[in-house]
GUVEX-427233 format. One record per residue: residue number from 1; x, y, z of N, C-alpha, C in turn. Coordinates in Angstrom, 1 decimal. Atoms other than C-alpha are relative to their C-alpha. Last residue first. Example, Ala and Ser with C-alpha at 12.3 -4.5 7.8 and 13.67 -1.06 7.14 Angstrom:
2
> k, nu, nv, nw, cau, cav, caw, cu, cv, cw
> 2, -0.9, -1.1, 0.0, 13.7, -1.1, 7.1, -0.8, 1.1, 0.8
> 1, 0.9, -1.2, 0.0, 12.3, -4.5, 7.8, 0.9, 1.2, 0.0
REM end
This chain:
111
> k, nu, nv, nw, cau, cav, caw, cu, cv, cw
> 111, -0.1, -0.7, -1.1, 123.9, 22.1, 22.7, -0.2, 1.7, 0.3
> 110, -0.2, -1.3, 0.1, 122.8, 20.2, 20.2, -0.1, 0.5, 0.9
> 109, 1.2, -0.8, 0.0, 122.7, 16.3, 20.9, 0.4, 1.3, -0.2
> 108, 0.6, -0.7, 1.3, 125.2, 14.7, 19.0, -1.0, 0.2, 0.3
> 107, -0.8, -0.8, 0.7, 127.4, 13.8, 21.7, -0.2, 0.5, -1.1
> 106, -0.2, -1.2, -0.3, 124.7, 12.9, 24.1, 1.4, 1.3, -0.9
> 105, -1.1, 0.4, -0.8, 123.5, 10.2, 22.5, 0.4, 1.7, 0.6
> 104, -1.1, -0.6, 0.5, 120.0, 10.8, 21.7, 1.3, -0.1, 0.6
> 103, -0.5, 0.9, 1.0, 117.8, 8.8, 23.3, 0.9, 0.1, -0.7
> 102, -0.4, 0.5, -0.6, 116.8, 11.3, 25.7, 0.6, -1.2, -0.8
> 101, -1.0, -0.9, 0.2, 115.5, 13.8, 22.9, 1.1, -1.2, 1.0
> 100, 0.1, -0.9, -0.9, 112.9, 10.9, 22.3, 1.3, 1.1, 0.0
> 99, -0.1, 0.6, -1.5, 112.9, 9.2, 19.4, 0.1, 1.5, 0.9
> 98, -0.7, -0.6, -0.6, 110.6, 10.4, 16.5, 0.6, 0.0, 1.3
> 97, 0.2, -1.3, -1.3, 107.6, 8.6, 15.6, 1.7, 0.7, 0.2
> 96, 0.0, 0.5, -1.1, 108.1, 6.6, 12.1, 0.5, 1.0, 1.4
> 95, -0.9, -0.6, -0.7, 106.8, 8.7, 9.2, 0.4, -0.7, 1.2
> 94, 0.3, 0.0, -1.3, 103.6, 6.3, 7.5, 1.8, 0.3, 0.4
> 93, -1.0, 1.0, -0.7, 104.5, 6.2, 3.8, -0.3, 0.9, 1.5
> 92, -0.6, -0.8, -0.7, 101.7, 8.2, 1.7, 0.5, -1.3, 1.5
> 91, -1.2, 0.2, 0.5, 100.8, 6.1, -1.5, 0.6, 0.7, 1.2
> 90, -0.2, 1.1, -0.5, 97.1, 5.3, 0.1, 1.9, -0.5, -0.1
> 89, -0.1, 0.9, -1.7, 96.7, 8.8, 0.7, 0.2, -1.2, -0.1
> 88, -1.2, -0.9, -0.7, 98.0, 9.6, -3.2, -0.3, -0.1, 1.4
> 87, -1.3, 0.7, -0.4, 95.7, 6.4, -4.3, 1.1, 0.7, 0.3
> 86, -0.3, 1.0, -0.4, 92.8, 7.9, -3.2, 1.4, -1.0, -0.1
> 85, 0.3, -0.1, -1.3, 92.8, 11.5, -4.1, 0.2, -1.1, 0.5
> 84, -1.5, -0.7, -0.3, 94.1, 10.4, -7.7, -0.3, 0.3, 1.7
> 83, -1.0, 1.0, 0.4, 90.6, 8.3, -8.0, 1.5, 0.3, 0.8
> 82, 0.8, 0.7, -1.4, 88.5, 11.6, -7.0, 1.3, -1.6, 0.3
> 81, -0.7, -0.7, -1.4, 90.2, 13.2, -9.5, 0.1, -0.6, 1.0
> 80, -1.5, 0.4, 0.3, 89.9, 10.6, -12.3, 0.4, 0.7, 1.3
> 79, 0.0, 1.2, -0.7, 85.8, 10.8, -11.1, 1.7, -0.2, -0.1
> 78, 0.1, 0.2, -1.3, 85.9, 14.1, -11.5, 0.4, -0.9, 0.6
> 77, -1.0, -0.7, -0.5, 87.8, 14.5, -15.1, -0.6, -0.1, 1.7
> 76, -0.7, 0.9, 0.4, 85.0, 11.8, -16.0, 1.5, 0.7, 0.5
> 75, 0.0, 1.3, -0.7, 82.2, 12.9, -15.0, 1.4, -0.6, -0.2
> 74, 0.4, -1.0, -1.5, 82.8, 16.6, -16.4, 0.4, -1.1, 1.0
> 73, -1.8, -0.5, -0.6, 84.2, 14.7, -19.9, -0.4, 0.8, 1.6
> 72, -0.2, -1.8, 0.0, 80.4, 13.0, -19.7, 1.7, 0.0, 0.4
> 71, 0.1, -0.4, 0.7, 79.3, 9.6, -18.4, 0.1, 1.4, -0.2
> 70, 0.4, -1.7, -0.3, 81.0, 7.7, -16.3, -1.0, 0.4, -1.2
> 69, 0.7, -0.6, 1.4, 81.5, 3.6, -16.3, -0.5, 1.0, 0.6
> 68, 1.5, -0.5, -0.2, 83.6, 2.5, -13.0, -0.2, 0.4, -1.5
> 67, 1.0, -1.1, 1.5, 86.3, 0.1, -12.8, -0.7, 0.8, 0.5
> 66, 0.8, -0.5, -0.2, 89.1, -1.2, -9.9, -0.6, 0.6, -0.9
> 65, 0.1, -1.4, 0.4, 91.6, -3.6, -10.7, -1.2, 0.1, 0.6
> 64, -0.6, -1.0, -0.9, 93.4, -6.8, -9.8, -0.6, 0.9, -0.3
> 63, -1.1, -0.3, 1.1, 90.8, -9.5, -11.5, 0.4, 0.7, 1.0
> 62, -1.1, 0.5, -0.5, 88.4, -11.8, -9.5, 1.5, 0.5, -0.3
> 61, -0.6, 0.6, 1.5, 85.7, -10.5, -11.5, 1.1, -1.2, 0.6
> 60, 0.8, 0.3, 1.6, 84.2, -9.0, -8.7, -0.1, -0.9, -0.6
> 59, 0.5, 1.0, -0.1, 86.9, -9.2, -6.1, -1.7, -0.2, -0.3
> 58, -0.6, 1.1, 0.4, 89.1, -6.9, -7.5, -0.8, -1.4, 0.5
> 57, -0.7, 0.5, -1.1, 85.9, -4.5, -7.1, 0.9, -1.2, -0.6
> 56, -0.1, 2.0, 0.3, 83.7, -3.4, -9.6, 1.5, 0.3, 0.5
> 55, -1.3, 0.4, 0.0, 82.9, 0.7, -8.3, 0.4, -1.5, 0.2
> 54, 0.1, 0.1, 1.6, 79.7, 1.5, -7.9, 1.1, -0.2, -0.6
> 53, 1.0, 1.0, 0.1, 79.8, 0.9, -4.1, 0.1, -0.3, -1.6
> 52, 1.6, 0.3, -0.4, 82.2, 3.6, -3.3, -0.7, -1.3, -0.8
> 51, 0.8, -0.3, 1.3, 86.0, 2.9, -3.5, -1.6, -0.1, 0.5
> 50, 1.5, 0.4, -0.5, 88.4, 1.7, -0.9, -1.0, 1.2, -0.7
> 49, 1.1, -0.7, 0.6, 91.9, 0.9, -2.1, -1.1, -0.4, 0.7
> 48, 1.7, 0.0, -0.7, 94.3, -1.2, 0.2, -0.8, 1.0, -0.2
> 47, 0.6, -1.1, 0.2, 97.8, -1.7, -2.0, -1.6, 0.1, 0.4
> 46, 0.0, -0.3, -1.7, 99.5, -5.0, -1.0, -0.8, 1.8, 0.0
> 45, -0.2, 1.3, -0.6, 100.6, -5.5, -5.1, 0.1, 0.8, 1.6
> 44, -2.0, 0.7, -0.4, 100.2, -2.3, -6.7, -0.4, -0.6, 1.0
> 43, -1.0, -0.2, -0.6, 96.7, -1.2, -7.9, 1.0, -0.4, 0.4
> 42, -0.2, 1.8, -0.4, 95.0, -1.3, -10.9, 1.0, 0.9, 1.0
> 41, -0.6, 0.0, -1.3, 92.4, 1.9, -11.2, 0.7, -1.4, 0.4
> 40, -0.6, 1.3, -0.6, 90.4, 1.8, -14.4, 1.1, 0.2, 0.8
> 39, -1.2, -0.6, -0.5, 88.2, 4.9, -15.4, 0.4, -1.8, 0.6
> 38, -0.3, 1.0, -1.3, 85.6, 3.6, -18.1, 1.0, 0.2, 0.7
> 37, -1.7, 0.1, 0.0, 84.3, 6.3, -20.6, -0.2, -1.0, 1.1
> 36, 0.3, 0.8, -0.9, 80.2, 6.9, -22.0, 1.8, -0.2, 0.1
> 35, -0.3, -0.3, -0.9, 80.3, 9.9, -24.1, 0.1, -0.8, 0.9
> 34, 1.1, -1.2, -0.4, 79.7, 7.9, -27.4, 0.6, 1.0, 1.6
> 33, 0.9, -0.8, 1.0, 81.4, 5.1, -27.1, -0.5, 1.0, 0.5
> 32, 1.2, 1.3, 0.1, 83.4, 2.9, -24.6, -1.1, 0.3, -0.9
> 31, 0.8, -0.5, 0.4, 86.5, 5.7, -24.1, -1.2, -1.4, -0.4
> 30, 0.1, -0.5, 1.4, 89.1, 5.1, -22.3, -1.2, 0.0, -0.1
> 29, 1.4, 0.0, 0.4, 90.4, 5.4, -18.8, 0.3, -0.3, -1.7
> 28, -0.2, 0.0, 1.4, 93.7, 5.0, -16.8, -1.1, 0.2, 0.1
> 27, 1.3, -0.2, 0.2, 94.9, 5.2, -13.1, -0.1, 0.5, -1.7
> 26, 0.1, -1.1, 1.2, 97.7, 3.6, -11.5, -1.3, 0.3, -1.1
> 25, 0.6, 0.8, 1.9, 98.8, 1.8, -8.6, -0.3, 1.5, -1.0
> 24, 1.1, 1.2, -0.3, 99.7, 2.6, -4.5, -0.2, -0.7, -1.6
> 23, -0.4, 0.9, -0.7, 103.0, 4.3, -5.3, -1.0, -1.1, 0.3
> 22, -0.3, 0.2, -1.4, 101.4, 6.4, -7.8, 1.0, -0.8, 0.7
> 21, -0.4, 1.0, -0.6, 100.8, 6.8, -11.4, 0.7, 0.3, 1.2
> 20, -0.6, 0.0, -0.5, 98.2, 8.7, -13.7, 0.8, -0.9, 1.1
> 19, 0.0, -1.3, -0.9, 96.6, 9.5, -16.5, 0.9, 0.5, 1.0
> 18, -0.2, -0.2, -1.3, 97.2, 6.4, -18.5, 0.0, 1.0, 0.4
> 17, -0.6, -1.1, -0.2, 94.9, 6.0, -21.3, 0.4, 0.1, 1.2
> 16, 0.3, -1.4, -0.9, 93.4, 2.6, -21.6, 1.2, 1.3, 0.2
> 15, -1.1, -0.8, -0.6, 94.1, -0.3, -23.9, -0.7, 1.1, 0.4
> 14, 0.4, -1.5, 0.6, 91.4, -2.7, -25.1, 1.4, 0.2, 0.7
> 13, -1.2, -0.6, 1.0, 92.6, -6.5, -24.5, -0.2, 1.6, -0.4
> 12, 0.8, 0.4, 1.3, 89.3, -7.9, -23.0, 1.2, 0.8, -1.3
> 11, 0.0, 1.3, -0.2, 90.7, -7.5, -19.8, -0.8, -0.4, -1.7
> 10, 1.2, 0.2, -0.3, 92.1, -3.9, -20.1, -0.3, -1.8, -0.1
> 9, 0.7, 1.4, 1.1, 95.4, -3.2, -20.8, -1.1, -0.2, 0.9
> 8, 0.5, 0.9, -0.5, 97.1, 0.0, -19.3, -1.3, -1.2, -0.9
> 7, 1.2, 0.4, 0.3, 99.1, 2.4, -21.0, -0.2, -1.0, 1.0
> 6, 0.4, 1.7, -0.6, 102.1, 4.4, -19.5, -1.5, -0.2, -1.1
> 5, -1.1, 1.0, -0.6, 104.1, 7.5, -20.7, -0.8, -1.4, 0.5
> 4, 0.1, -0.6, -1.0, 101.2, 10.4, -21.3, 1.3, -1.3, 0.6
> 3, -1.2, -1.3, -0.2, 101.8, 10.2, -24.9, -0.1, 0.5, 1.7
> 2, 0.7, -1.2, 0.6, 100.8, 6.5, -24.9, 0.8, 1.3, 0.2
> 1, 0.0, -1.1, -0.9, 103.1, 3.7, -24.7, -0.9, 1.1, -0.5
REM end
């Protein structure tokens, strides 16, 4: 466990710093030298991420996750942002419509 409560394992065995965790998946980085970091994005089973171009795709590698290489803590607190933006709309549960007032029985409608 790191001190933020989660790690994540990388394919080559590294461990990544978890940042943060959603309903859609969860988002990590570490460090690859020098200023250069890798943010990694695995998401939860049926979870439909959509990432720009630069971004290695589960179907890449063939692996569950999402990468990118940053450079710079600037790039790299952005790109984590940017990330969190995506899996908090993707973790937002669709509210089902609201029945009609007519639907209501009539003895627990408010009168």
């Amino acid at each position: 466990m790191t001190k933020n409560g989660f790690s994540l394992t990388g394919t080559t065995g590294s461990t990544f710093t978890g940042v943060q965790a959603f309903k859609a998946g969860k988002i990590g980085y570490r460090n690859i030298g020098g200023d250069q970091y890798r943010v990694r994005v695995e998401p939860n089973n049926g979870s439909k991420l959509s990432f720009d171009s630069s971004w290695k795709t589960p179907n890449t590698d063939g692996l569950n996750r999402y990468s990118v290489v940053v450079s710079g803590v600037d790039s790299l607190v952005q790109t984590v942002a940017a990330a969190s933006r995506v899996l908090a709309a993707a973790s937002i549960v669709e509210v089902p419509e609201v029945p009609a007032v007519a639907a209501i029985p009539a003895h627990l409608a408010i009168q």
